[in-house]
C-alpha atoms as one frame of an Amber mdcrd trajectory, in Angstrom:
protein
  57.551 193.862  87.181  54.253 192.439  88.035  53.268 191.069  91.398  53.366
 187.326  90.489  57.221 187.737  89.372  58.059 189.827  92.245  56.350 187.277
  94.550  58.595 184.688  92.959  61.592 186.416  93.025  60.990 187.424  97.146
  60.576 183.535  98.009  63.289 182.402  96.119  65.827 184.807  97.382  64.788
 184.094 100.692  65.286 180.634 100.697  68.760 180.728  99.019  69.553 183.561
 101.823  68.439 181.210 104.718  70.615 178.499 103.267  73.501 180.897 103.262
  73.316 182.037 107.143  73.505 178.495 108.081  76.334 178.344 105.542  78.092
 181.405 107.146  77.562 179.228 110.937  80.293 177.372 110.217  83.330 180.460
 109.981  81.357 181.572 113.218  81.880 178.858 115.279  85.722 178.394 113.966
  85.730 182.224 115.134  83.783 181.431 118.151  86.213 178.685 118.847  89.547
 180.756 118.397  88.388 183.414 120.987  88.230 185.805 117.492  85.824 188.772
 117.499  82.815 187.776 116.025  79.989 189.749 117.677  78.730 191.861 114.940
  79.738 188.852 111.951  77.111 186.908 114.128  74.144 189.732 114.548  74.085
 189.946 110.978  73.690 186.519 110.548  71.413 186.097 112.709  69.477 188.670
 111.404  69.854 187.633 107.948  68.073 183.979 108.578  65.542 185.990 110.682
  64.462 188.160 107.813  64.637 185.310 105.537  62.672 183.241 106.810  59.986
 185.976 107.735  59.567 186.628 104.177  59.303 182.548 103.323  56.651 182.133
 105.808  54.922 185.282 105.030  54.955 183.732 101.051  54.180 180.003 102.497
  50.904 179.623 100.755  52.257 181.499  97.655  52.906 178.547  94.994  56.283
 179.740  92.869  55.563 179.211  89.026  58.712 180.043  87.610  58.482 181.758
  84.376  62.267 181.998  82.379  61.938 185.740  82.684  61.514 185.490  86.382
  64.522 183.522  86.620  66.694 185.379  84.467  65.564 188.486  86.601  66.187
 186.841  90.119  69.196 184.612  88.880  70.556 188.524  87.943  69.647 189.644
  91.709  70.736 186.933  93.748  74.346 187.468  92.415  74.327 190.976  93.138
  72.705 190.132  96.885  75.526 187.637  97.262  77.719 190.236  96.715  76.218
 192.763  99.434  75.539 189.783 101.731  79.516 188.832 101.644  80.777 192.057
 101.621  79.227 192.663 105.146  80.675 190.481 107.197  83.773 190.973 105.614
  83.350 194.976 106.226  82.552 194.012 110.290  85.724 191.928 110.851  88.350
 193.532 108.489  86.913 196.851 108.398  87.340 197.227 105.110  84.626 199.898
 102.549  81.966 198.621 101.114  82.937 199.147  97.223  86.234 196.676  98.364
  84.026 194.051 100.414  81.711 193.881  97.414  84.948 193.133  95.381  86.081
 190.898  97.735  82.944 188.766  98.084  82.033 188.755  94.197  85.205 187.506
  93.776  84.777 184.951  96.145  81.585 183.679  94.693  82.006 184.074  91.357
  85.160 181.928  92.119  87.324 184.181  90.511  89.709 184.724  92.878  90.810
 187.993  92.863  91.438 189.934  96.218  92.547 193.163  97.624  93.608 192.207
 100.275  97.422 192.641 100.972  98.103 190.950 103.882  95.788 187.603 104.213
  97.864 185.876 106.846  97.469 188.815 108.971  93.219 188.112 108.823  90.916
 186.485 111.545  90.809 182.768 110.836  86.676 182.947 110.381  87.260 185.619
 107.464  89.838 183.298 105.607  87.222 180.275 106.062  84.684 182.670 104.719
  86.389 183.681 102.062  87.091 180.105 100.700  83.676 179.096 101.802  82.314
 181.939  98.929  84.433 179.933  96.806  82.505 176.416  97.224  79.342 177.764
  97.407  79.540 179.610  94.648  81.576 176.640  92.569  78.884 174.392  92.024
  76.096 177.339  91.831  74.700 178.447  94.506  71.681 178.564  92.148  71.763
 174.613  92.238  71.628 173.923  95.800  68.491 176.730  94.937  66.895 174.149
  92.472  67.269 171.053  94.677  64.853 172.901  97.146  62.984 174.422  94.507
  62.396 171.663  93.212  60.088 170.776  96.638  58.059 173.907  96.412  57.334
 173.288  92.304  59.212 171.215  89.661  58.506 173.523  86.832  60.209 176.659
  88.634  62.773 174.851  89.250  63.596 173.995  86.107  63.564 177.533  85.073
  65.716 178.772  87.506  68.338 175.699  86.577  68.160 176.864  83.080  68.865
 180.035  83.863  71.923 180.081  85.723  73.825 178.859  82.818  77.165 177.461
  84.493  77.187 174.843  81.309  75.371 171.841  83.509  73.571 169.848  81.666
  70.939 167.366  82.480  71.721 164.427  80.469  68.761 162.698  81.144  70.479
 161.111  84.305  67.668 161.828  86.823  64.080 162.176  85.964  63.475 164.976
  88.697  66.445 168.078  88.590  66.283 168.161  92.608  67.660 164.463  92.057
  70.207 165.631  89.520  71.309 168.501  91.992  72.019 166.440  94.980  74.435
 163.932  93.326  76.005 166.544  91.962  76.504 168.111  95.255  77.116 164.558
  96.992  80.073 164.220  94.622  81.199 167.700  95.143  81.242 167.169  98.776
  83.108 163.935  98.418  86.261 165.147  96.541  86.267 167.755  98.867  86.520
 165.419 101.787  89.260 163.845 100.006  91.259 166.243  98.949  90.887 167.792
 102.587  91.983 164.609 103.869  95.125 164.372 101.397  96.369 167.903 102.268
  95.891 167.543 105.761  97.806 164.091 105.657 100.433 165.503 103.369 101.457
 168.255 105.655  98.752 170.799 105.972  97.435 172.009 108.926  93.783 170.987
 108.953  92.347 174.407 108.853  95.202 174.595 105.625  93.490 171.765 104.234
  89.854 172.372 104.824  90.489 176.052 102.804  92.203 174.748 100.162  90.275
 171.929  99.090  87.093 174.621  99.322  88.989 176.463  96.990  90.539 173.284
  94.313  87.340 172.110  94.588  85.769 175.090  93.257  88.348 176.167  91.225
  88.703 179.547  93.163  91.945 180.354  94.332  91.943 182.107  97.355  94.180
 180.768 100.065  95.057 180.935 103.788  98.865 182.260 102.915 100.192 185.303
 101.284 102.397 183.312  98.830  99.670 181.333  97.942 100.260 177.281  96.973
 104.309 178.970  96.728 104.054 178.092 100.987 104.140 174.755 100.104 106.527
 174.900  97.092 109.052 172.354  99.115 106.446 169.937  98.998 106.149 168.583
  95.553 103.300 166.104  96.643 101.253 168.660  98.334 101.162 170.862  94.663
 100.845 167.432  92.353  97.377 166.646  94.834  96.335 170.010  93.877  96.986
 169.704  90.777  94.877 166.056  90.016  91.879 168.271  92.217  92.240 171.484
  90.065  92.198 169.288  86.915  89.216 166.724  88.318  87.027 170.132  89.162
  87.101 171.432  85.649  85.749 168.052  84.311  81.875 167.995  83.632  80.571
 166.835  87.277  78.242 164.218  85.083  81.024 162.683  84.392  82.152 162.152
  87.497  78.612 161.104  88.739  78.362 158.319  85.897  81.510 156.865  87.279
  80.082 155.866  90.403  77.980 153.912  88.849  81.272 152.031  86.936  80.489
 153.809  83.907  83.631 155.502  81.930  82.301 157.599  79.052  81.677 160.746
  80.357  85.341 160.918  80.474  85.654 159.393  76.890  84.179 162.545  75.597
  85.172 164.789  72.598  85.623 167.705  74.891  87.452 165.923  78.010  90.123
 164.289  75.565  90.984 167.856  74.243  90.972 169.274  77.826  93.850 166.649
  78.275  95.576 167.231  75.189  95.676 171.153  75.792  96.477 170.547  79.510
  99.362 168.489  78.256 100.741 170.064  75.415 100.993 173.362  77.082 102.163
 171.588  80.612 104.968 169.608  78.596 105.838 173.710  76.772 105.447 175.468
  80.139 107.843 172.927  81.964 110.513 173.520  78.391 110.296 177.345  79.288
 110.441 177.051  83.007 113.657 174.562  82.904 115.793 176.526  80.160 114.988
 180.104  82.203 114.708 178.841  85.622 117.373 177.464  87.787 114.711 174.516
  89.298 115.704 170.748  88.015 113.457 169.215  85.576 111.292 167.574  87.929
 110.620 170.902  89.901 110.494 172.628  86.855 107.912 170.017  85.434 106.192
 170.432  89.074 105.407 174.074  88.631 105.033 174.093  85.071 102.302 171.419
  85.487 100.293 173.003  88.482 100.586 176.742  86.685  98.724 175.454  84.012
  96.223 173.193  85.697  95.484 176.327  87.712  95.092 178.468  85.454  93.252
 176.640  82.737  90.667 175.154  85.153  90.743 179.045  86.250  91.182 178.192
  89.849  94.374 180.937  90.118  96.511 179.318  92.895  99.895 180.252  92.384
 103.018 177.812  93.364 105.961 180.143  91.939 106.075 183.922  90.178 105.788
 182.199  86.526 106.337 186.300  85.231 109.790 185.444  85.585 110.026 182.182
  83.049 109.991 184.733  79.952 107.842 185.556  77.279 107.365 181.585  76.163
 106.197 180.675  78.973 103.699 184.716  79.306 102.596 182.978  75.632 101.383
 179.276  76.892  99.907 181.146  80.116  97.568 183.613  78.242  96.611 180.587
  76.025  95.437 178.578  79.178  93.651 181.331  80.513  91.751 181.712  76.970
  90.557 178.001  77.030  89.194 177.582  80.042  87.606 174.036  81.690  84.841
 171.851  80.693  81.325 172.809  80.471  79.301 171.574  83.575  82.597 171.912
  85.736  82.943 174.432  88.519  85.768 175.733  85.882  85.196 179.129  84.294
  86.509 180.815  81.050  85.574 180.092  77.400  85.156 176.491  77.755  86.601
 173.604  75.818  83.306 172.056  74.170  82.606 175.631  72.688  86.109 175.512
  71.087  85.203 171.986  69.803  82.027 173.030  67.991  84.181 176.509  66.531
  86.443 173.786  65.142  84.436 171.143  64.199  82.404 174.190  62.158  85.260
 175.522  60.683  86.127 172.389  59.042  82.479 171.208  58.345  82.192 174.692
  56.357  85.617 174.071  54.474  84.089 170.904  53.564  81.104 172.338  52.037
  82.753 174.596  50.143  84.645 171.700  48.674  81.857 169.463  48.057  78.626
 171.714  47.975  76.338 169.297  46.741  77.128 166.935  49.572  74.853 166.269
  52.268  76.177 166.672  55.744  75.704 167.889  59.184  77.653 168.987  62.171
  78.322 166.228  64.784  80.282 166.213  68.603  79.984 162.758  70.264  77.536
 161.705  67.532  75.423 164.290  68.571  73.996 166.709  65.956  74.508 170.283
  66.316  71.663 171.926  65.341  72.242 175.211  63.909  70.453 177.147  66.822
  73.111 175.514  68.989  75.853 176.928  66.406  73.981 180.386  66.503  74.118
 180.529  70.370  77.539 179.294  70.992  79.073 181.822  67.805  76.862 184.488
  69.929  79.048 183.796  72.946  82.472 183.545  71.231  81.127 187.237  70.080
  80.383 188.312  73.590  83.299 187.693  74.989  85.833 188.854  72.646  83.851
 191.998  72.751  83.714 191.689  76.591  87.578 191.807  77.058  87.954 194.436
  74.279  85.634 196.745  76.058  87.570 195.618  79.644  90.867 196.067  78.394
  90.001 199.253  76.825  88.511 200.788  79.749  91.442 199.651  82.689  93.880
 200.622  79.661  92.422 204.078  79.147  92.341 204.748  82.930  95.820 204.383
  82.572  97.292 201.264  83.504  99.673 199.068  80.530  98.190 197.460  78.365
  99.232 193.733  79.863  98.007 194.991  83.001  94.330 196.020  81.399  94.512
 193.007  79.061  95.198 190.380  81.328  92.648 191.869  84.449  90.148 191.671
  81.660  90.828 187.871  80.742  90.886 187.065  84.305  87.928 188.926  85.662
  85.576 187.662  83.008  87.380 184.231  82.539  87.137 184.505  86.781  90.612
 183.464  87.048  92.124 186.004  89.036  95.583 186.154  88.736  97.084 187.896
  85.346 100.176 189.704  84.554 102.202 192.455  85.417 100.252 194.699  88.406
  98.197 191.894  88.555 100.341 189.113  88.486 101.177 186.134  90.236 102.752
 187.932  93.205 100.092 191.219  93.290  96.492 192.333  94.549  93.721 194.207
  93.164  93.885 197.147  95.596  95.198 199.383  94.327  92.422 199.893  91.599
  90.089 202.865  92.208  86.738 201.997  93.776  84.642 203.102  90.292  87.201
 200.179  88.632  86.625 197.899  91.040  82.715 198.042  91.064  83.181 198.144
  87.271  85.258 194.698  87.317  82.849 193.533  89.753  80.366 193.612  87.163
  82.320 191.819  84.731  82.623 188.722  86.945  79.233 188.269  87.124  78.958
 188.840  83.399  81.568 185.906  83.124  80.159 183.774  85.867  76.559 183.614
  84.154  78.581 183.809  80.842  76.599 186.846  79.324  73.394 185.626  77.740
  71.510 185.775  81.622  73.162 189.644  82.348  72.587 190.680  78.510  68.910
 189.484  78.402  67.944 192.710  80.947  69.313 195.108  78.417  67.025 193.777
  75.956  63.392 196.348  75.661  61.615 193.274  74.986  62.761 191.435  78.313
  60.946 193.910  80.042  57.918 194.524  77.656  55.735 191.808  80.012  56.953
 193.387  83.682
């Protein structure tokens, strides 16, 4: 790695890490407020920003050209800082090891969702803000709050640093500079957080309830303030149908969103929104079937649960409402299938995504249509769009990868032992970063009781999801690191 990259890297990381202490001020002061012990949470802090901001004064003068490589390489780093840089604070207060703070704290920003902890009611009230605070950072990208400053030190690194983090945004063409494009996207992010807050809190939440769960819709993460998760609120139909219309808005492309502010409607007339409807529906209106003829709940609770199940777990949030391992193996069917689609690309949503299944189809019948006419002349279109055949070649690449992904996963939890549900579904939901699965680690469980080795390897795998494989599988390559 030469000194240029390295220099690059340094400021970059230092900025996003001074942005994150003042980030983490805000669990502080709730502890600070509550009389909680927060002494040693706030010396690390404090120290963090200090160091920080040493190294961005000491690199002041240094002017960051961002080559891709250099991104890819400190895109790669800052997840696995975010991941020490949680886990600390989380080891202070809870006094937890390190191997299960990492867990804890990739989990959190990688918005998957997944926790060991057993007893969450029983944590300080800064942790639990903390912990869904991981969650909204790391939602949008914390990488794009990155570019938006980048973007005031040099356009062109910031660009390559955008590209790089690969969470499925795309540009669009709706701002001529990506540090505009990065604020509205945060704006709106911020605003249907405020309302959904607002809605919780005036639908009976408590408004530290509300402010962590609408971190959490809003990012499609999961992790919540009560043992039982969303189930706490399970008399409250209106509380769980909110969540739901939040869960379902967050895995829409954020453009789309954006361009309705300005009273324009096609971002949600898309190809790929319409079929994120269709599945949401047709395997809502299946789940609710299952639920009603195995559960004792009415129709309207059963269509209540049904509903937010799949909303949470297609958009890969993971909130949980009622143990849906007990609605039989129909309803274990339409869950797996949710968790295998996934939200919308540019959507804090994780999993496959819906506009890669799109193009798969669209291909599949293009090619059947070649073989029946191959003298005609045609080409590959998604919202009268072309798809170029690099396009094709990148997103067959990634239906590869992750098959492959979960195979290796499953096989791996599976041959350390645990059933093969258990192995198959952790390996869905860690690279998918749902969270919740089946069996031990279903609706009702915890990741615990997994060996520290498992965990760190699982740790690894929600990264790989989170930056959907391309940005991790580029620093196994010889020729990545030929020019460092």
């Amino acid at each position: 790695m030469d000194l240029l990259a390295l220099k690059n890297s340094i400021k970059v990381i230092a900025l996003i890490g001074m942005f994150l202490s003042v980030f983490f001020a805000l669990p502080l002061f709730v502890g600070i407020f509550l009389n909680e012990n927060t002494n040693a949470f706030m010396l690390f802090d404090l120290g963090l920003f200090v160091v920080c901001l040493m190294l961005f004064i000491a690199l002041l003068q240094h002017q960051v050209k961002m080559r891709i490589k250099d991104a890819i390489l400190t895109v790669n780093l800052i997840w696995v800082l975010l991941g020490v840089l949680g886990a600390i604070p989380l080891m202070l207060s809870t006094h937890i090891g390190f191997v299960d703070g990492f867990f804890e704290s990739v989990s959190g920003f990688t918005t998957t969702g997944a926790t060991i902890y057993g007893d969450i009611e029983d944590l300080p009230k800064h942790i639990l803000l903390l912990r869904s605070l991981m969650h909204w950072l790391g939602g949008m990208g914390i990488i794009v709050l990155g570019v938006g400053l980048l973007s005031l030190i040099n356009p062109t690194g910031s660009m390559a640093l955008f590209k790089a983090e690969s969470t499925g945004t795309k540009l669009d063409k709706m701002s001529a500079k990506i540090k505009d494009t990065a604020v509205k996207i945060w704006a709106v992010y911020l605003l249907l957080t405020v309302i959904d807050m607002l809605l919780l809190w005036v639908e009976g939440m408590s408004l530290f309830d509300a402010l962590n769960h609408a971190f959490s819709t809003m990012s499609t993460g999961g992790f919540s303030t009560k043992n039982s998760s969303m189930a706490f609120w399970k008399d409250s139909p209106l509380i769980l149908w909110t969540t739901t219309l939040f869960m379902l808005l967050a895995g829409i492309n954020f453009l789309a969103h954006i361009k309705l502010l300005r009273g324009n409607f096609s971002g949600y007339k898309t190809e790929e929104t319409k079929w994120y409807f269709i599945v949401f529906l047709l395997l809502s209106v299946g789940l609710t079937y299952a639920h009603y003829t195995q559960g004792e709940d009415g129709l309207f609770e059963s269509m209540t649960h049904a509903f937010f199940t799949i909303s949470s777990i297609l958009t890969t949030t993971g909130f949980v409402s009622v143990n849906y391992e007990l609605w039989g193996t129909v309803a274990t069917v339409l869950i797996l299938l949710a968790m295998l689609v996934g939200g919308n690309a540019g959507s804090t949503a994780g999993g496959f995504k819906v506009s890669r299944y799109v193009v798969l189809l669209k291909n599949m019948m293009f090619q059947v249509r070649r073989l029946l006419h191959p003298k005609a002349v045609t080409s590959l279109y998604v919202d009268g769009n072309r798809i170029t055949y690099d396009t094709l070649g990148v997103i067959t690449g990634f239906a590869f990868l992750f098959i492959v992904s979960n195979l290796i996963l499953t096989a791996y939890l599976y041959a350390q032992g645990y059933d093969l549900m258990t192995s198959l579904s952790a390996a869905i939901a860690m690279i998918g970063n749902i969270g919740p699965g089946f069996s031990k680690v279903g609706a009702v469980e915890n990741y615990h009781f997994f060996t520290d080795t498992e965990k760190l390897v699982m740790s690894f795998f929600m990264i790989l999801g989170r930056l959907e494989f391309y940005t991790v599988m580029m620093l196994f390559s010889r020729s990545f690191w030929r020019k460092f």
